[in-house]
C-alpha positions, 0 to 999 in steps of 0.5 A: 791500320794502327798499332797497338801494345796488348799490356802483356807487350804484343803488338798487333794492327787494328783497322781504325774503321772498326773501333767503335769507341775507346776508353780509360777504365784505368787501362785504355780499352778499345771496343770494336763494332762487333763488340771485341774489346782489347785492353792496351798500353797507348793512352786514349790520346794516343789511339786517337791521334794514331786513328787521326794519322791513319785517316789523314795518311789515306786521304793524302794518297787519295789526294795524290793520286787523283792529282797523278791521274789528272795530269795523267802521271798516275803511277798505278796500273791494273795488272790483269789476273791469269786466265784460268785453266 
């Protein structure tokens, strides 16, 4: 997830892989696949080098786990859900 400013100074998370375009239209105006536009503070620059951190951070943890569960370290476990009644 990435944060943004809405120009009235709320925050709010949005999932990067959801963002179909960003533009300058003097505002930065990001447009989700479902054709939801949202008008924010951060420059273009910014989101984009927010999604490029989002995506690297994820990819970092893919990384690191697969290096734990090689070597058999891994720190994850499935902690199986209650039986019903």
């Amino acid at each position: 997830m990435i944060t943004v400013t809405r120009l009235n100074g709320g925050a709010f998370a949005l999932n990067p892989d959801l963002i179909e375009r960003v533009e300058p239209t003097p505002d930065t105006v990001v447009t989700l696949v479902d054709g939801a536009k949202y008008v924010v503070r951060e420059s273009v620059e910014e989101v984009i080098a927010q999604i490029r951190e989002s995506k690297a951070s994820v990819i970092a943890l893919s990384h690191n786990l697969e290096q734990q569960l090689s070597t058999g370290k891994a720190v994850l476990r499935v902690v199986p859900s209650e039986p019903e009644s």
